[in-house]
TORDRENRO-335753 format. One record per residue (C-alpha): y, z, x. Coordinates in steps of 0.001 Angstrom, whole numbers. Example, Ala and Ser with C-alpha at 12.3 -4.5 7.8 and 13.67 -1.06 7.14 Angstrom:
// residues 2
+---------+---------+---------+
|      c2 |      c3 |      c1 |
+---------+---------+---------+
|   -4500 |    7800 |   12300 |
|   -1060 |    7140 |   13670 |
+---------+---------+---------+
// end
This chain:
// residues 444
+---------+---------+---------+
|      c2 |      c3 |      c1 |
+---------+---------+---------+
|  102737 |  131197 |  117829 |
|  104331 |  130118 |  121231 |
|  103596 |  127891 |  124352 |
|  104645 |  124733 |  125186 |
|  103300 |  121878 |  122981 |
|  101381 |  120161 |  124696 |
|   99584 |  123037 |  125721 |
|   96915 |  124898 |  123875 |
|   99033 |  127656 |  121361 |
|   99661 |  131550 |  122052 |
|   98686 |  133661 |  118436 |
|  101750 |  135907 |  118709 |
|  100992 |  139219 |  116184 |
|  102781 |  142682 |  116349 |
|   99240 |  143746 |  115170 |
|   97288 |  143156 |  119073 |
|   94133 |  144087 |  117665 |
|   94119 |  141641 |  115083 |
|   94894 |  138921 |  117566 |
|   91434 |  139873 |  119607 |
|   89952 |  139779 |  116381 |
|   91138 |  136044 |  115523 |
|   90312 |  135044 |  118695 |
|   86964 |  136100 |  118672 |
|   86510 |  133748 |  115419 |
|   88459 |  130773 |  116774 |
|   88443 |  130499 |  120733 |
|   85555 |  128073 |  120538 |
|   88156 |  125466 |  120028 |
|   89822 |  125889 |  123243 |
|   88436 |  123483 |  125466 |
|   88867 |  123770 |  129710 |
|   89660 |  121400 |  131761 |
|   85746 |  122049 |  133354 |
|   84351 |  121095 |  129897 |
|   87008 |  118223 |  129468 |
|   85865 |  116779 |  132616 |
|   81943 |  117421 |  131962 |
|   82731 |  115637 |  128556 |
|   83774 |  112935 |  130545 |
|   80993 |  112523 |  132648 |
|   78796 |  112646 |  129780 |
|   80316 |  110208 |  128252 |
|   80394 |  107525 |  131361 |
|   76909 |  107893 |  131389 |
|   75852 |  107602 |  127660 |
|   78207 |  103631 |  128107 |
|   75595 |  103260 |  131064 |
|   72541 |  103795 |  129224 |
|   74006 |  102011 |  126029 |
|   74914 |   98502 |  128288 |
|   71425 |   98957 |  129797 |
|   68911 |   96146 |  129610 |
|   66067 |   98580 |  129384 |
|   65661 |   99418 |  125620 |
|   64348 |  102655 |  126411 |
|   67089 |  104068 |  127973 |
|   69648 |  102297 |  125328 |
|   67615 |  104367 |  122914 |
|   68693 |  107316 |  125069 |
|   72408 |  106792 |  124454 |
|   74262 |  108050 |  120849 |
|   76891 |  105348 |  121313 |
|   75696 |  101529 |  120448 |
|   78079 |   99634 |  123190 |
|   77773 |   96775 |  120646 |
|   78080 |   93152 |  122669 |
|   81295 |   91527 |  119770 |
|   80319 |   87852 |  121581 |
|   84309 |   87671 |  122022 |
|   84836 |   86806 |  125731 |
|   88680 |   86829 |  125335 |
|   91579 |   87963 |  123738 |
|   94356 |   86625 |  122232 |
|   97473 |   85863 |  124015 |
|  100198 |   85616 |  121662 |
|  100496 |   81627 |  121747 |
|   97941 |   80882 |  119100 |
|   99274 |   78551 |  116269 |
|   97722 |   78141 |  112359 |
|   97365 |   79458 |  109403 |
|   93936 |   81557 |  108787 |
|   92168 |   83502 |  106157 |
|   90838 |   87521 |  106466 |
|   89182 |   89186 |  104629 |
|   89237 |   92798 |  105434 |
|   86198 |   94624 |  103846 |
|   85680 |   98953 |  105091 |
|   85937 |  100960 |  101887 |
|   86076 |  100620 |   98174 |
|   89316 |   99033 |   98406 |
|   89113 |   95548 |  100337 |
|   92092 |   93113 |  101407 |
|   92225 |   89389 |  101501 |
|   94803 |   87977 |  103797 |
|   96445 |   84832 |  104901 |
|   97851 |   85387 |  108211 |
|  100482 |   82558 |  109461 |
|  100547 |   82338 |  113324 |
|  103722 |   80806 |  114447 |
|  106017 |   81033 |  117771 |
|  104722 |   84315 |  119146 |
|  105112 |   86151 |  115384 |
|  102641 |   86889 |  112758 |
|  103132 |   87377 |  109050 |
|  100937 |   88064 |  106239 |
|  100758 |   87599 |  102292 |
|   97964 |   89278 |  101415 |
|   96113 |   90825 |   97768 |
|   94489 |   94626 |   97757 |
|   91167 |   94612 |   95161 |
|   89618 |   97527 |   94034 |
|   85376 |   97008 |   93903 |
|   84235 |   98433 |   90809 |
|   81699 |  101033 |   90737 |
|   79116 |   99227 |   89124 |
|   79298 |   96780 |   91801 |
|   78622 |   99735 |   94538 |
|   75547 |  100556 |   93298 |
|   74245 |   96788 |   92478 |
|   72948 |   94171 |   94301 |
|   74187 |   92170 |   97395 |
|   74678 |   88810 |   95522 |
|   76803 |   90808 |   93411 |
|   78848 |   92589 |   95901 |
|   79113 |   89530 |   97585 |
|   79745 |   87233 |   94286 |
|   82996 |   89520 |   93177 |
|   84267 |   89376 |   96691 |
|   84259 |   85394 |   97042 |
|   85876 |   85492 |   93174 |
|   88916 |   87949 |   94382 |
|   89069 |   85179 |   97086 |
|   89033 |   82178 |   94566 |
|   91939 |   84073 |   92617 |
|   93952 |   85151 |   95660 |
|   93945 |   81235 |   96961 |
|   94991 |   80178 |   92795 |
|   97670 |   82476 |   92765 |
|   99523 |   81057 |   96086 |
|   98890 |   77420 |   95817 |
|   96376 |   77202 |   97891 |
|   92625 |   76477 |   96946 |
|   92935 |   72804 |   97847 |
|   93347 |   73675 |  101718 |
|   91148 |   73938 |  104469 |
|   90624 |   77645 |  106092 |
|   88648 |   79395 |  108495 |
|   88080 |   83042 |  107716 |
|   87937 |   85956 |  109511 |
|   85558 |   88754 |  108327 |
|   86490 |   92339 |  109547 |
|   83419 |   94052 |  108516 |
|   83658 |   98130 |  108761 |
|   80577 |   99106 |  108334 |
|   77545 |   99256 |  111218 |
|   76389 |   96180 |  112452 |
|   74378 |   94876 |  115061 |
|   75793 |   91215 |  116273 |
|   73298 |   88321 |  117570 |
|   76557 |   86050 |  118233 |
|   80525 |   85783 |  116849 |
|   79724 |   85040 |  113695 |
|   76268 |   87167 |  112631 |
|   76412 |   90358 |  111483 |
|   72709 |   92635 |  110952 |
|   74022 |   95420 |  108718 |
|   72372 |   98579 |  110228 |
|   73334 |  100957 |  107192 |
|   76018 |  101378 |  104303 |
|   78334 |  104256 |  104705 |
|   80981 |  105676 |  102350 |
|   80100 |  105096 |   98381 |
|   78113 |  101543 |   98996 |
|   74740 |  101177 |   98077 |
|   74771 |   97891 |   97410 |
|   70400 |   96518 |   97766 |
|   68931 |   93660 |  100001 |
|   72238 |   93763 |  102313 |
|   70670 |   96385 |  105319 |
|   69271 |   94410 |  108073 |
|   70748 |   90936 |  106954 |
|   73428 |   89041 |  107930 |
|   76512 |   90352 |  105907 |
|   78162 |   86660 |  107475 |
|   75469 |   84809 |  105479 |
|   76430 |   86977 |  102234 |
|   79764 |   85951 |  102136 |
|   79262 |   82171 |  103095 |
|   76269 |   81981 |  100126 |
|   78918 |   84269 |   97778 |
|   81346 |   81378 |   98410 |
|   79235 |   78468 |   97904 |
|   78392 |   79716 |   94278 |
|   81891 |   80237 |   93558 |
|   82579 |   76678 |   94479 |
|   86118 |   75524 |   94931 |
|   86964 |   76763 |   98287 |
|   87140 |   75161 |  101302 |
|   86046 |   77775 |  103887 |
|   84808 |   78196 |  107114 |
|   83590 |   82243 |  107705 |
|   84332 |   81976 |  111910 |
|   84014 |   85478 |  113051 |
|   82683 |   88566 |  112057 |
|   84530 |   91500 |  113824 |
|   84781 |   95699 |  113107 |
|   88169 |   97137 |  112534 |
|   88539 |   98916 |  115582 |
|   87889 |   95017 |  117463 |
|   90397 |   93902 |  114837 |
|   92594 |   96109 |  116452 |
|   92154 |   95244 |  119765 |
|   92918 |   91493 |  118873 |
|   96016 |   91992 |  117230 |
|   97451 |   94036 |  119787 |
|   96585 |   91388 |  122224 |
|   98572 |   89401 |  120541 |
|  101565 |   91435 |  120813 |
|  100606 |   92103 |  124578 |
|   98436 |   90514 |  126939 |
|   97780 |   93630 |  128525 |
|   96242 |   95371 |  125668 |
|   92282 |   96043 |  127227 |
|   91645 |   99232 |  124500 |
|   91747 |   99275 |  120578 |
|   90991 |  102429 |  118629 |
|   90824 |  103384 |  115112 |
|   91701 |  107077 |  114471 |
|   91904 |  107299 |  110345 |
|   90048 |  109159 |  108582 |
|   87130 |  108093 |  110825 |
|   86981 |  107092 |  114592 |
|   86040 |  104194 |  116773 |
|   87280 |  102743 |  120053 |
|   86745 |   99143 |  121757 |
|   87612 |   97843 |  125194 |
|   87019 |   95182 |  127677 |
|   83822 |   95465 |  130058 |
|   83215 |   93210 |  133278 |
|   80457 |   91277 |  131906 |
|   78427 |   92082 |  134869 |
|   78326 |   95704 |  133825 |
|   76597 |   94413 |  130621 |
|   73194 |   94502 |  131625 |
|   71836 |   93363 |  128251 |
|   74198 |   90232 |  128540 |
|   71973 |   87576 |  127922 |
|   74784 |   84730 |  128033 |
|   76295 |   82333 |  130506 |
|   78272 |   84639 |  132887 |
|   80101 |   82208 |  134783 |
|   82643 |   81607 |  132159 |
|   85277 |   84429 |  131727 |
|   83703 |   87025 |  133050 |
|   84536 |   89777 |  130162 |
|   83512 |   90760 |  127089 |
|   84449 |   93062 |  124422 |
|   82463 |   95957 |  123696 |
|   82488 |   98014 |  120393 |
|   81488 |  101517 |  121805 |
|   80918 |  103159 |  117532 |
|   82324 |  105999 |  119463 |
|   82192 |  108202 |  116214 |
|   78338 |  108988 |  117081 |
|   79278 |  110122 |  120364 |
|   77538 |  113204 |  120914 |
|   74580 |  112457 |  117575 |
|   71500 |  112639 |  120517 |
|   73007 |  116604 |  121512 |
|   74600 |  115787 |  124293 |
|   77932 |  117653 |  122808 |
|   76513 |  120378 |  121539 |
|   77381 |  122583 |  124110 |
|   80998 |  122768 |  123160 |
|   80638 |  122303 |  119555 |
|   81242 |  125411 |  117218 |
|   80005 |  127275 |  114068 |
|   82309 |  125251 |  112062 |
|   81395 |  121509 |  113630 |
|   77696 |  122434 |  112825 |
|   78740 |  123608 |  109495 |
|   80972 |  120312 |  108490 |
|   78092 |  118657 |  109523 |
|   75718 |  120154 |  107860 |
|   77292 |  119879 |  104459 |
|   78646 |  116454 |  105130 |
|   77192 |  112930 |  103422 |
|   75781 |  112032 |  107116 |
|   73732 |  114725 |  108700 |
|   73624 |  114871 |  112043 |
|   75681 |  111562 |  112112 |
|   79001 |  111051 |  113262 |
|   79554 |  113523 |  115800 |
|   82568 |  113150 |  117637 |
|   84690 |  111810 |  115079 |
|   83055 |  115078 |  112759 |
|   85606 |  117402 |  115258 |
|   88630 |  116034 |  114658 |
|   89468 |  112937 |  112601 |
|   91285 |  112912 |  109279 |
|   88194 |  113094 |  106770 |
|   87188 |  115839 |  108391 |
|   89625 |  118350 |  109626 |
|   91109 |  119926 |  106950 |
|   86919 |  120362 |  106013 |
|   87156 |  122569 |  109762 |
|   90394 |  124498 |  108751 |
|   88971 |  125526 |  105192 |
|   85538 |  126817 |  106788 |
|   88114 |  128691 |  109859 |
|   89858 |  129969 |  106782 |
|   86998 |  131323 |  104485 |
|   85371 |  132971 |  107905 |
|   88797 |  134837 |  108543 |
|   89323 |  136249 |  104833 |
|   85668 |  137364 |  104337 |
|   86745 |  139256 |  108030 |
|   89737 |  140966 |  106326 |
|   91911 |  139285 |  108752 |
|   93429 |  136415 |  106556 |
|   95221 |  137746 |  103344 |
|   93910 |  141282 |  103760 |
|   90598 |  139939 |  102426 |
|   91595 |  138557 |   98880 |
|   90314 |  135065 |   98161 |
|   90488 |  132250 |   95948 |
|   88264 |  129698 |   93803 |
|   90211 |  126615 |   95818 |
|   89637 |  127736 |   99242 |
|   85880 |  129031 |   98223 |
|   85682 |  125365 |   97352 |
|   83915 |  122795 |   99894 |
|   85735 |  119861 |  101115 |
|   88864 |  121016 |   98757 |
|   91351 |  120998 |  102030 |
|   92308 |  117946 |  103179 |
|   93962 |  116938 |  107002 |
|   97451 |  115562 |  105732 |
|   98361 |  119332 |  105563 |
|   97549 |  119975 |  108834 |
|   98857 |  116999 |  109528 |
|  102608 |  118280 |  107463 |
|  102215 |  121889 |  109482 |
|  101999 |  120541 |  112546 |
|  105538 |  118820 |  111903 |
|  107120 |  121587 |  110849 |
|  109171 |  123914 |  113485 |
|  107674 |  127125 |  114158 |
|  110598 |  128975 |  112135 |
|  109569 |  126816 |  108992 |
|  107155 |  127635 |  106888 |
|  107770 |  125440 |  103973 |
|  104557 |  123304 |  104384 |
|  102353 |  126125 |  105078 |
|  103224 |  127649 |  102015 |
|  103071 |  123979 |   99894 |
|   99430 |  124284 |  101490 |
|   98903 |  128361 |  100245 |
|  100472 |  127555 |   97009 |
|   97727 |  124717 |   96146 |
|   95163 |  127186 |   97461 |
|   96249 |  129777 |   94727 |
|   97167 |  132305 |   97995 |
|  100403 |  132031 |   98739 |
|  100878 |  135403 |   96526 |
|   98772 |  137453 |   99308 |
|  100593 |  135851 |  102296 |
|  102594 |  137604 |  104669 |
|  104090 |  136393 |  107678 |
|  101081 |  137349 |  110224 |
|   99447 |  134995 |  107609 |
|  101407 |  132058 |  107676 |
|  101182 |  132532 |  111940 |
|   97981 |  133117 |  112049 |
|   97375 |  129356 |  109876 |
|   99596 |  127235 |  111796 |
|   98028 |  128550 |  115328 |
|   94371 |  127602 |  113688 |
|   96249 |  124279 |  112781 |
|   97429 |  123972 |  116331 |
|   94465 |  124647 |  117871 |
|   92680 |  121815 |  115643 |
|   95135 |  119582 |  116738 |
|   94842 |  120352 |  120605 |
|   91599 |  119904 |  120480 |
|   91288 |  116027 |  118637 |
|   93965 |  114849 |  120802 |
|   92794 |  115883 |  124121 |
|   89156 |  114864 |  123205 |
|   90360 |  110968 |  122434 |
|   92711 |  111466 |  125352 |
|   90250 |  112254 |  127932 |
|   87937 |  109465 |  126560 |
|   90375 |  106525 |  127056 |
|   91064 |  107707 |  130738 |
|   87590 |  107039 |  131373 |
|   88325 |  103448 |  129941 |
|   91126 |  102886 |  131722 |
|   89319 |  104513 |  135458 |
|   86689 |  101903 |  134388 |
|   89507 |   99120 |  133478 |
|   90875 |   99592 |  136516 |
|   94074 |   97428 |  135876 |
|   97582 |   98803 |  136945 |
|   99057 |   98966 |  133503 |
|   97054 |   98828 |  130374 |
|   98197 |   98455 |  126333 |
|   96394 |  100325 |  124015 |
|   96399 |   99321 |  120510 |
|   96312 |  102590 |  118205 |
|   95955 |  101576 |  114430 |
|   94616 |  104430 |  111482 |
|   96585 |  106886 |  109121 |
|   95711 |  110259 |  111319 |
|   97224 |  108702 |  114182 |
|  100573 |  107678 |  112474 |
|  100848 |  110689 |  110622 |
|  100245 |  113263 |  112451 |
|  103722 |  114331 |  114335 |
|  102049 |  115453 |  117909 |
|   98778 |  113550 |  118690 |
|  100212 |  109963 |  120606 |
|  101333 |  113077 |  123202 |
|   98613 |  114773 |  123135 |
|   96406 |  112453 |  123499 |
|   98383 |  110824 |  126310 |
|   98878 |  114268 |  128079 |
|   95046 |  114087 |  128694 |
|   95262 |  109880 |  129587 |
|   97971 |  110359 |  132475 |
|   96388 |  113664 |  133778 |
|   92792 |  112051 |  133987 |
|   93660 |  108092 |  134730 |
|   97135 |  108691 |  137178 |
|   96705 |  105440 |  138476 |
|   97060 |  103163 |  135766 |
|  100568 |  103082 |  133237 |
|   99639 |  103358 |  129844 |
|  101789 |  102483 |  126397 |
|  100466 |  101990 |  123535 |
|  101128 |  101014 |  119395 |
|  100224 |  101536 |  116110 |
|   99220 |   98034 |  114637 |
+---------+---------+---------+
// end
């Protein structure tokens, strides 16, 4: 494999037939700067249709552009001692977060939600998290103070003001009954009451990706973007209220708000499908969503290695991967996951140590040879390329909208920080499409 790297990779083979026969299998991934650009446009006008006032035409649009009621940011200068409680997967946190001279710190207790609890009721979902909250504020002293809470809440909501949530659906392993369509605020408040012995005020209801946003405001005034790129994908930013045509609030205040695009759907009404592959209709088909979850199905962290696997299996049963032999482990769906892309992509092209870590858990490391090995990291290259300068060329189109000089955007997720090569790629695509505006940005 060669090329600069940035760029999209070279397959270099002594074998040139074989490379025309890769090619034909994976050159769907390689994106032009025509498509990139079309992408764009798309995009720009599925925000349009989702800010709309016209319920029709928001119908129209894959991506929500939830109204988060928060007209501001912070600004580094708040002061106090709050609660969080931080609730997107089976594992939730509860935090108290000490504001003080421009720096934050955090004592905080990770609690695992049984699976019993999954599959039950609400009240009982809601009843064991207000109990992990009685115990965190016994163990530190605390349960005879007065909090407000925060409640980052990663799961789909639609919000009637800062503090009321409408759960739209459950994703990941909840199934918890009597919760979709209802205020997941007013869960946690009546989960607290019959705990008794708290003192707490539930303020704010907020996604992760928002929670983002906020912190990194903190750290920066000029933060105006937050994404999450983990092992999903979401992105926030700051709209000019009057582009909000379904604002229905005063609009002579601060004239902002903050809109939660649920960017991961991007793309779930079609409109993508014109660039998507075999594979992305494949990982979608076989996925726990169907036809959900679009964008983020093409490149973030619980789904990539999914892409590489399917790449893999397609190339073998061709002959052109490990002179045909297979194996039970890469026959086996969802069995490959992105941290080894993730390890590839930061080896060196001379090393091969990771790739063969990778082969060796896939029981075919004994039928590797070196065309192999290069033809695996250029698939994993490609994969990369492509995630990075799809986010990239969606936050220009923030920032062209933005339209501020220099703008911070707060990056928080486990693809992001562990993959070696997407920050640049992603900002190769930002400063070619949005030249005007000076961009750095942070993991949380």
């Amino acid at each position: 494999m060669a090329g600069d790297n940035l760029e999209w990779p070279t397959l270099k083979l002594h074998d040139l037939a074989k490379v025309s026969q890769v090619e034909k299998h994976v050159g769907g991934f390689r994106l032009t700067d025509k498509t990139l650009v079309k992408m764009q446009e798309i995009f720009l006008n599925e925000m349009e249709l989702g800010l709309s006032k016209d319920e029709a035409k928001r119908k129209q649009s894959s991506l929500l552009m939830e109204n988060t009621y928060l007209r501001d940011t912070t600004h580094g200068k708040e002061e106090g001692d709050f609660l969080a409680l931080d609730l997107g997967g089976t594992r939730f946190r509860i935090l108290l977060v000490s504001l003080h001279h421009g720096k934050c710190s955090e004592l905080f207790k990770v609690a695992d939600i049984p699976d019993n609890i999954l599959v039950g009721t609400g009240e009982q979902l809601f009843d064991y998290i207000a109990d992990c909250i009685y115990v965190f504020l016994e163990e530190n002293q605390l349960r005879n103070r007065t909090f407000p809470l925060g409640f980052t809440f990663s799961f789909p909501m639609i919000q009637k003001s800062l503090k009321c949530g409408l759960l739209t659906t459950w994703t990941k392993s909840f199934k918890c009954t009597g919760c979709v369509g209802e205020d997941a605020v007013k869960y946690l408040e009546d989960g607290i009451k019959r705990r008794g012995g708290m003192s707490i005020d539930v303020v704010a209801i907020l996604n992760d990706t928002t929670g983002t946003l906020m912190s990194g405001a903190y750290l920066d005034e000029k933060c105006q973007v937050g994404v999450i790129l983990g092992t999903g994908f979401n992105s926030c930013y700051i709209e000019n209220i009057r582009n909000v045509e379904k604002w229905d609030g005063d609009i002579n205040d601060l004239p902002q708000v903050l809109i939660d695009t649920e960017m991961g759907a991007f793309g779930d009404n079609g409109v993508l499908d014109f660039f998507k592959t075999e594979y992305d209709f494949e990982v979608d088909r076989t996925s726990n969503h169907v036809h959900s979850y679009t964008f983020e199905k093409m490149f973030a962290g619980h789904y990539m290695g999914e892409i590489l696997r399917l790449v893999m299996v397609k190339l073998i049963d061709g002959g052109m991967l490990f002179g045909g032999k297979s194996s039970e482990a890469i026959r086996k769906p969802w069995n490959l996951t992105t941290n080894y892309i993730a390890f590839i992509e930061g080896e060196n092209y001379a090393s091969k140590e990771e790739t063969k870590k990778m082969l060796k858990y896939l029981d075919l490391l004994d039928f590797a040879d070196e065309d192999d090995i290069a033809i695996i990291k250029y698939i994993c290259a490609l994969l990369s390329v492509r995630g990075g300068y799809l986010v990239g060329s969606c936050m220009a189109v923030f920032l062209n909208r933005i339209q501020l000089p220099e703008v911070t955007i707060a990056v928080d997720g486990s693809l992001y920080k562990h993959h070696p090569r997407l920050h640049d790629l992603m900002m190769k695509k930002i400063n070619q499409y949005a030249p005007s505006t000076k961009v750095c940005d942070f993991t949380r």
